[in-house]
Residue frames as qw, qx, qy, qz and C-alpha x, y, z in Angstrom:
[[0.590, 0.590, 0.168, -0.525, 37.47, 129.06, -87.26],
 [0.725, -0.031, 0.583, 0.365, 37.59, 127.19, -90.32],
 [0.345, -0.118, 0.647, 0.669, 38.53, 127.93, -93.89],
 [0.219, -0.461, -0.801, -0.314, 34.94, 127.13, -95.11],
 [0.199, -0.830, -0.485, 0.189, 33.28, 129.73, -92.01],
 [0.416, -0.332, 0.206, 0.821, 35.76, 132.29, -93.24],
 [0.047, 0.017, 0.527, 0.849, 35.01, 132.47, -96.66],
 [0.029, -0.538, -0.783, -0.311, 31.24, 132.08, -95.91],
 [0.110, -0.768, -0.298, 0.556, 31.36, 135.15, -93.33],
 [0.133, -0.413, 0.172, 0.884, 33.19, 137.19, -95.86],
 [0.019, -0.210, -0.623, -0.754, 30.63, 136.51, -98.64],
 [0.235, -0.830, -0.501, -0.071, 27.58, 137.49, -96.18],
 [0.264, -0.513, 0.018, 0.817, 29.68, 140.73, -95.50],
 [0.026, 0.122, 0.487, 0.865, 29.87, 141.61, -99.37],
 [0.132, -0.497, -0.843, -0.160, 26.28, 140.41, -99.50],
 [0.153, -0.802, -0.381, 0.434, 25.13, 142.84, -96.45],
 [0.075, -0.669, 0.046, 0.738, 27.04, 145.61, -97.84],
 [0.114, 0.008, 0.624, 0.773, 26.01, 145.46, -101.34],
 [0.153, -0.689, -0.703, -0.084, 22.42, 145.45, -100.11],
 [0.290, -0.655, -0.205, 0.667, 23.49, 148.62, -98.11],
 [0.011, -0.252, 0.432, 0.866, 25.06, 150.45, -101.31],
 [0.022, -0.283, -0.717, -0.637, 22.24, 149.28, -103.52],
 [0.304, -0.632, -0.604, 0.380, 19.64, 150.55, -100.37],
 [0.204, -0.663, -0.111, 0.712, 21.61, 154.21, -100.17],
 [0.075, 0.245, -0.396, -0.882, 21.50, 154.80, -104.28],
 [0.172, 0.707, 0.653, 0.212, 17.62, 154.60, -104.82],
 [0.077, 0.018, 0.095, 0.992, 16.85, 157.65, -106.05],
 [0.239, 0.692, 0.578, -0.361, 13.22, 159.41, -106.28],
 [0.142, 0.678, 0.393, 0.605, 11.34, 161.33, -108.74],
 [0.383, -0.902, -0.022, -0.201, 10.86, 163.97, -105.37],
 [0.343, 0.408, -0.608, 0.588, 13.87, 164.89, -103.63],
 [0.712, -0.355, -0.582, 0.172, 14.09, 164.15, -99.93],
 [0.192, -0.724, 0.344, -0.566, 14.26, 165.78, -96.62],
 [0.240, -0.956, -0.069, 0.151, 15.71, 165.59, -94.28],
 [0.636, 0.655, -0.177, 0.368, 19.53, 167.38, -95.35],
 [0.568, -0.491, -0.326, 0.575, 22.37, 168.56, -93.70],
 [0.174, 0.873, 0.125, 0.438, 22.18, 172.73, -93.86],
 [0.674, -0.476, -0.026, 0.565, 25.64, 173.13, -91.62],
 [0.365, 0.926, -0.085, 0.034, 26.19, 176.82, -92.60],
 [0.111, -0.808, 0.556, 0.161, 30.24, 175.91, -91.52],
 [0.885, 0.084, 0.457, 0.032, 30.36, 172.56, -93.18],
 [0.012, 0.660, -0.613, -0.434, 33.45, 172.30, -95.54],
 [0.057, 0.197, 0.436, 0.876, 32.49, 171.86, -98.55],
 [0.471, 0.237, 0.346, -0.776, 29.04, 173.93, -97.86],
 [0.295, 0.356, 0.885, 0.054, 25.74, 172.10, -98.65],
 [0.455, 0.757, 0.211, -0.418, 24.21, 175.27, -100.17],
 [0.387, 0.539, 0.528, 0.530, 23.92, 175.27, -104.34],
 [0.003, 0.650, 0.149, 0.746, 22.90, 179.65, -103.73],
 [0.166, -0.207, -0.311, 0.913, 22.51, 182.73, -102.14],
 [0.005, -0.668, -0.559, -0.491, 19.09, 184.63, -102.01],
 [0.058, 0.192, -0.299, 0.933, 17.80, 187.91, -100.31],
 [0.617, -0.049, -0.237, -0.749, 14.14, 187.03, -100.82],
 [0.497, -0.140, 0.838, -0.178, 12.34, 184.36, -98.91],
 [0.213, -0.114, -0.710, -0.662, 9.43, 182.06, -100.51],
 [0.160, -0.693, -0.689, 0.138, 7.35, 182.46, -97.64],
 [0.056, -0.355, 0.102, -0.928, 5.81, 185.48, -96.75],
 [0.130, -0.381, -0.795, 0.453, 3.54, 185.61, -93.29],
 [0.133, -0.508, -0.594, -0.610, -0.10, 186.51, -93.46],
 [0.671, -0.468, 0.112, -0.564, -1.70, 185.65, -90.46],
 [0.250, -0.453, 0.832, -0.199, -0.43, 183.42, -87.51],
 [0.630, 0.039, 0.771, -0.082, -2.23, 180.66, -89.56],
 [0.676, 0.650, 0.349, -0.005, -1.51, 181.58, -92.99],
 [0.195, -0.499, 0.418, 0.733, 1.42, 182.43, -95.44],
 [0.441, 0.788, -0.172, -0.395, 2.28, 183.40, -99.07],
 [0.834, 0.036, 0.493, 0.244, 4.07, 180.47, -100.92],
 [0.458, 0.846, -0.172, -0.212, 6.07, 182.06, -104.19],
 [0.922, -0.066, 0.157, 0.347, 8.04, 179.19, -105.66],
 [0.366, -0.658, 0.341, 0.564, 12.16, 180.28, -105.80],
 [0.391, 0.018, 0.744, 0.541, 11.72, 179.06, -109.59],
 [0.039, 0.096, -0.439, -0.892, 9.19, 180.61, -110.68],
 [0.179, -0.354, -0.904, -0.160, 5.14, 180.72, -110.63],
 [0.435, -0.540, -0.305, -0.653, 2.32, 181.94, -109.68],
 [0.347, -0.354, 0.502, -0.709, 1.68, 182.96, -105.46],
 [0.530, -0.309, -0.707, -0.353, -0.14, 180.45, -103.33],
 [0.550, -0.564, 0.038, -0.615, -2.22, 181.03, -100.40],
 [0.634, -0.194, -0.748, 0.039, -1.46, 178.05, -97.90],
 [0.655, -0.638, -0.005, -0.405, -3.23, 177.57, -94.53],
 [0.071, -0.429, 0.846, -0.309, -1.28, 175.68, -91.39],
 [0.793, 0.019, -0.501, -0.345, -2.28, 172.20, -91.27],
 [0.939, -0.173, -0.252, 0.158, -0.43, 170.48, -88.81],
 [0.065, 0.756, -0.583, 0.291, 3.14, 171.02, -86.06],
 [0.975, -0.189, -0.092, 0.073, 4.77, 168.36, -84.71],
 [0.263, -0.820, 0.507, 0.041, 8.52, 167.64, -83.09],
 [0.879, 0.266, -0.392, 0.056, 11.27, 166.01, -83.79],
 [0.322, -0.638, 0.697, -0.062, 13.77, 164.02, -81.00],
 [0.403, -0.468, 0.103, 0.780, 16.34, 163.60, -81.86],
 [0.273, 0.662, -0.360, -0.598, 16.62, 166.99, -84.66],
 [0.772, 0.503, 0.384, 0.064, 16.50, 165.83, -88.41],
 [0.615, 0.688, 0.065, 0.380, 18.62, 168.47, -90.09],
 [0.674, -0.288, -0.143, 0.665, 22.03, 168.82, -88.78],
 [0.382, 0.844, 0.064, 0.370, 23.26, 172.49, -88.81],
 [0.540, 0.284, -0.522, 0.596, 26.10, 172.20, -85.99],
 [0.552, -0.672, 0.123, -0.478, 24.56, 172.94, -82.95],
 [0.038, 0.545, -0.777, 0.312, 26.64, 171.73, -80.08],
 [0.487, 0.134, 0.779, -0.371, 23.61, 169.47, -78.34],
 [0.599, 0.207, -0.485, -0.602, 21.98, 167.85, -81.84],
 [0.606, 0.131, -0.778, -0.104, 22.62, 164.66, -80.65],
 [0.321, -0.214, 0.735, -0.557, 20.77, 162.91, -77.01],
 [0.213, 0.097, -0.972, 0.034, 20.51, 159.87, -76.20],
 [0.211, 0.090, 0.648, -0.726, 17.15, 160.80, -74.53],
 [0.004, 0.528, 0.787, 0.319, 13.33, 159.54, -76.03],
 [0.059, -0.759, -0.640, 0.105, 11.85, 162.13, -73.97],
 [0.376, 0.484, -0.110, 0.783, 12.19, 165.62, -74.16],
 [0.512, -0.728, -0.269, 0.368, 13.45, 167.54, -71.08],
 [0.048, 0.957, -0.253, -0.135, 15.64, 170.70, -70.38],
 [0.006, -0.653, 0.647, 0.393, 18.95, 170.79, -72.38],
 [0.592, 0.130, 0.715, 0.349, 17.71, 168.66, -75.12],
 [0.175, 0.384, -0.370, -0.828, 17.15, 169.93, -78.53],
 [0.552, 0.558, 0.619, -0.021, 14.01, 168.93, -80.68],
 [0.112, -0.119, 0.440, 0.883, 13.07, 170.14, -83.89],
 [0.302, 0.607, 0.469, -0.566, 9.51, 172.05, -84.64],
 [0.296, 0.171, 0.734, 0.586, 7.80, 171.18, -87.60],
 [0.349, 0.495, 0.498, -0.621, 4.85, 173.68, -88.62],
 [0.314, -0.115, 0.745, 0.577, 2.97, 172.80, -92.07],
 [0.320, 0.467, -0.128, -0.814, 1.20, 174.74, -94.42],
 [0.398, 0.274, 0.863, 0.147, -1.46, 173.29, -97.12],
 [0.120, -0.091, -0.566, -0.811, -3.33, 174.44, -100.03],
 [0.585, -0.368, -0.312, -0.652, -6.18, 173.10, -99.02],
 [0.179, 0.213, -0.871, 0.406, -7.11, 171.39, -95.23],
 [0.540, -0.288, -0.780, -0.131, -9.19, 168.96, -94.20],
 [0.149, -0.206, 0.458, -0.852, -11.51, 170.32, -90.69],
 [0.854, -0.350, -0.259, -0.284, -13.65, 167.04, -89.93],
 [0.739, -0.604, 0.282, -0.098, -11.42, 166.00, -86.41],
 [0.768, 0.183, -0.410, 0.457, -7.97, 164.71, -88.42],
 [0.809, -0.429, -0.039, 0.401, -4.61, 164.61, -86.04],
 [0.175, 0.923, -0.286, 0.188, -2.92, 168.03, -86.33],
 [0.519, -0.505, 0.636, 0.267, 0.14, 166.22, -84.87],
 [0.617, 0.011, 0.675, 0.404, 0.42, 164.39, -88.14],
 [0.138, -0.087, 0.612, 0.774, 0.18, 165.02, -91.96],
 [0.075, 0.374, 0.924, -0.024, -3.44, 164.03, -91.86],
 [0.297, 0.872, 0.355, -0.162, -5.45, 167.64, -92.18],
 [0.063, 0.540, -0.498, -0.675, -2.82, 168.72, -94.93],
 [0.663, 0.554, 0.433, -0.256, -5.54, 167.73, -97.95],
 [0.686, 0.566, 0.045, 0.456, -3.87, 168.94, -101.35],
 [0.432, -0.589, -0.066, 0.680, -0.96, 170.82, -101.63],
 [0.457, 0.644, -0.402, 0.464, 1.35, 172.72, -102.53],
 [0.783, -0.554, -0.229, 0.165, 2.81, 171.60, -99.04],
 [0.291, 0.754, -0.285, 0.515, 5.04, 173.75, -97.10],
 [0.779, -0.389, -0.345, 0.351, 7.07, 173.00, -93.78],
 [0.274, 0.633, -0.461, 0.559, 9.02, 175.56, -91.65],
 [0.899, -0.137, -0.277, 0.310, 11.20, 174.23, -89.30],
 [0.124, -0.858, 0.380, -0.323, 13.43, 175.26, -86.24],
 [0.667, 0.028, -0.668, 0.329, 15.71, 173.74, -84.10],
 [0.433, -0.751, -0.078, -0.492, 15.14, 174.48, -80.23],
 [0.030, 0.318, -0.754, 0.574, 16.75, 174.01, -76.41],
 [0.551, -0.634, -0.294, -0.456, 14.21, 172.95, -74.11],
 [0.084, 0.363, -0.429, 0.823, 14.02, 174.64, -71.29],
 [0.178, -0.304, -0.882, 0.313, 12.43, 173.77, -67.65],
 [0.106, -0.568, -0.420, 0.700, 11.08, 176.89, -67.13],
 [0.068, -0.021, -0.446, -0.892, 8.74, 179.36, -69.85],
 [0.701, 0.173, 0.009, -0.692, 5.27, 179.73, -71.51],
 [0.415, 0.111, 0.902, -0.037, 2.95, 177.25, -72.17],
 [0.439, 0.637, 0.098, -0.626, 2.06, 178.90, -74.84],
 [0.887, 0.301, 0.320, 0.144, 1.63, 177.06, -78.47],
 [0.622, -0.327, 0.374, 0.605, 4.69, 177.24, -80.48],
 [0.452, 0.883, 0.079, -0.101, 5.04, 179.84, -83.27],
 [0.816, 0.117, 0.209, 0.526, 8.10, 179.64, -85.89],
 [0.408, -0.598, -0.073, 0.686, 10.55, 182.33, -85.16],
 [0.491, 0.848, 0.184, -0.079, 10.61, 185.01, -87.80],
 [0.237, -0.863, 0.407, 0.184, 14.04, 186.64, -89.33],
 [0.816, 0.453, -0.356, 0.040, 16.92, 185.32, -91.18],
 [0.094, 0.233, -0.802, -0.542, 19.62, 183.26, -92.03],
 [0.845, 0.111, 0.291, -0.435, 17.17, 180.45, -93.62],
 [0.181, -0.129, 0.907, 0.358, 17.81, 177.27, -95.27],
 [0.554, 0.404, -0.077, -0.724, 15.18, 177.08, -98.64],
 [0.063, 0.357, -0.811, -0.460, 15.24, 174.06, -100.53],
 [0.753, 0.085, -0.385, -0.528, 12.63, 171.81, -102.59],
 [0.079, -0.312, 0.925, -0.203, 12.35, 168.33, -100.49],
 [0.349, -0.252, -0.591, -0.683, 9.92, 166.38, -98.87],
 [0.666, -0.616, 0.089, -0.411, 8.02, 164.83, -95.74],
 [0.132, 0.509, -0.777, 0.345, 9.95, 163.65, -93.25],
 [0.783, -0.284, 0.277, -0.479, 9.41, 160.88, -90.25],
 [0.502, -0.303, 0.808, -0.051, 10.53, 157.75, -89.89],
 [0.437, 0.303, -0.576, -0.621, 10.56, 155.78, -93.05],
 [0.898, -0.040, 0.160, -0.407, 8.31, 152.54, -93.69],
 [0.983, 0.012, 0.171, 0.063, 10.59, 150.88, -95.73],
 [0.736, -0.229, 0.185, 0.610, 13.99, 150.89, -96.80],
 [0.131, -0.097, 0.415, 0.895, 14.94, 154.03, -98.87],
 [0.252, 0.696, 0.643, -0.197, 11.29, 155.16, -99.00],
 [0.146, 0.298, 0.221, 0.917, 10.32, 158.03, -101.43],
 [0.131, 0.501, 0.657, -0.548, 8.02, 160.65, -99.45],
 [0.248, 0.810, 0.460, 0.267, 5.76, 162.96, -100.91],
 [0.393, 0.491, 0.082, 0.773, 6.64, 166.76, -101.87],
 [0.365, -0.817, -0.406, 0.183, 7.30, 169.22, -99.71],
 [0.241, 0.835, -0.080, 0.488, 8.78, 173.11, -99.79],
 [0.677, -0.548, -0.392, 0.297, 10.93, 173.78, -96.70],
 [0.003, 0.837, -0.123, 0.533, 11.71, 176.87, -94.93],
 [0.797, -0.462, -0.343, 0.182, 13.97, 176.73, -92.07],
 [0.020, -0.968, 0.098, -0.231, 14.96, 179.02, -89.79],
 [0.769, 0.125, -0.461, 0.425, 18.84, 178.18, -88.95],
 [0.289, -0.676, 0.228, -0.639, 19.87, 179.75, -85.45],
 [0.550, -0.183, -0.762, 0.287, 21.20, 177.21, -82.40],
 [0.102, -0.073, 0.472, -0.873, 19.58, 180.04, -79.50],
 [0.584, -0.235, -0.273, -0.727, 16.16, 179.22, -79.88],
 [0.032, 0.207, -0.887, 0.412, 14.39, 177.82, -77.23],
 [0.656, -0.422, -0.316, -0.541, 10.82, 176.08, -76.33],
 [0.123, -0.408, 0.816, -0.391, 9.90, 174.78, -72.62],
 [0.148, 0.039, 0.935, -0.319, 8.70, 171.73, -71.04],
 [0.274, 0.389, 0.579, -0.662, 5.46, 173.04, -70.97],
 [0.386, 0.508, -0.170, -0.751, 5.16, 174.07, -74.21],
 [0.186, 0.281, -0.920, -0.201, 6.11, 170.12, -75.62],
 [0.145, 0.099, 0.897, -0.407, 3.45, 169.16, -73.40],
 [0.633, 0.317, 0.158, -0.689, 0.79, 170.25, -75.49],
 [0.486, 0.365, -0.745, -0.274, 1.93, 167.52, -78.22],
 [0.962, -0.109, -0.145, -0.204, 0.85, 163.66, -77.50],
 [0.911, -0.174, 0.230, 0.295, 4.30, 162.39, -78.24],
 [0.081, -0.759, 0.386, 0.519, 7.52, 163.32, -79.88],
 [0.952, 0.110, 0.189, -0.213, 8.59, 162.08, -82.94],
 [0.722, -0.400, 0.364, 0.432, 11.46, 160.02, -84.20],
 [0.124, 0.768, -0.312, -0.545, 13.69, 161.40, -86.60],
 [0.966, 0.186, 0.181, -0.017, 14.57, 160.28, -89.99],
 [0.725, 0.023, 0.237, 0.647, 18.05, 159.27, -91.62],
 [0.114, -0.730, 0.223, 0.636, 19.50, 162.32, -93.03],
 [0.682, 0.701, 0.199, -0.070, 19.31, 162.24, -96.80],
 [0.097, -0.742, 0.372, 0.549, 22.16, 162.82, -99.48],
 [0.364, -0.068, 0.773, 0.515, 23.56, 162.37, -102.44],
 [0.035, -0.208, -0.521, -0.827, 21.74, 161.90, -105.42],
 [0.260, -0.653, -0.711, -0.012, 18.02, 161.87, -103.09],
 [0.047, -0.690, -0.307, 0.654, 18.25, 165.74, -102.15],
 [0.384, 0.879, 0.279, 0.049, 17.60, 168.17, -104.14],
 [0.564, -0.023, 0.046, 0.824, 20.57, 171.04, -106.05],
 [0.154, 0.669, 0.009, 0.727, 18.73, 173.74, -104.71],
 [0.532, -0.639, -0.453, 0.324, 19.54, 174.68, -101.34],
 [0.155, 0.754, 0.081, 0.633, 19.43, 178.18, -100.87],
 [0.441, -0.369, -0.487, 0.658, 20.75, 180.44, -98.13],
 [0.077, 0.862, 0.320, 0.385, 18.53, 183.27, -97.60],
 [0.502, -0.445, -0.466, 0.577, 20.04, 186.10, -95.76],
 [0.030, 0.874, 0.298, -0.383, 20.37, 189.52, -95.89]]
């Protein structure tokens, strides 16, 4: 290699990796989701401690919304669930990561179920965002096993603590580089035992793909650990 293909690789290095850095510090007016909520992660990603969620369950298609900052209650309705392979928000589970597209037994997904102010009931795509109409918008979120064997019953988001709380937004695969999504509240129930089967995935079209993990300045500084 010459002199001259040297110095031109190393200035399309910088090049690439100043596009990278200048890529990973857009920032948003909306923090971002997904985070990592690893409750043994050194330093921890939680900013607090609460006792008190901000959801409260109504009806198996309706909670109580009561931002952690302060405001006035809101009613929201369920709008939409959907999966995620591979998981979105690391929290140390031993199987987060497979190499599989599809989901089978001993993979892990992650079960979005999302809540709306108001929702749209002319034939949209409850797999997607699409009958969540205005918001406040609200997401809770497990991680799961799947298992060969169980119900085929639809999926319902486990109740109980710890939780991870924190002000973010929608998630999914991004259009373009360092997208900003719209706002979203998230409740997630942390817990690697949880499990959905085969059967139960099968009610869903497709799975979907996960996005980048978030950090820095693009999350929010209020993750909250709710527990007891």
């Amino acid at each position: 290699m010459s002199i001259r293909s040297m110095r031109l690789g190393a200035t399309l290095l910088v090049f690439a990796l100043s596009a990278r850095g200048s890529e990973d510090a857009v920032t948003c007016s909306i923090p971002q989701s997904p985070r990592k909520i690893d409750l043994q992660a050194h330093p921890s990603p939680f900013d607090g401690v609460a006792h008190t969620s901000v959801v409260k369950v109504l009806t198996p298609d309706s909670i109580e919304y009561t931002p952690r900052a302060g405001g006035p209650a809101s009613t929201l309705y369920r709008c939409g669930q959907h999966y995620h392979l591979p998981i979105e928000s690391p929290q140390g589970c031993t199987d987060e990561i497979t190499p599989s597209p599809e989901p089978k037994a001993g993979n892990r997904v992650e079960v979005h179920t999302v809540y709306a102010f108001k929702v749209r009931t002319d034939g949209c795509d409850r797999e997607t965002l699409g009958c969540c109409e205005a918001g406040p918008f609200l997401v809770r979120a497990f991680s799961a096993r799947v298992t060969a064997k169980g119900t085929d019953e639809p999926i319902v988001p486990p109740a109980g603590l710890p939780l991870a709380e924190w002000s973010g937004s929608t998630t999914g695969p991004d259009k373009e580089p360092a997208q900003c999504k719209p706002a979203a509240q998230w409740s997630f129930r942390l817990g690697c035992d949880f499990a959905v089967s085969e059967a139960q995935l099968r009610h869903f079209k497709h799975a979907d793909p996960a996005r980048p993990v978030q950090e820095g300045p693009r999350v929010s500084k209020d993750l909250t650990l709710v527990t007891k």
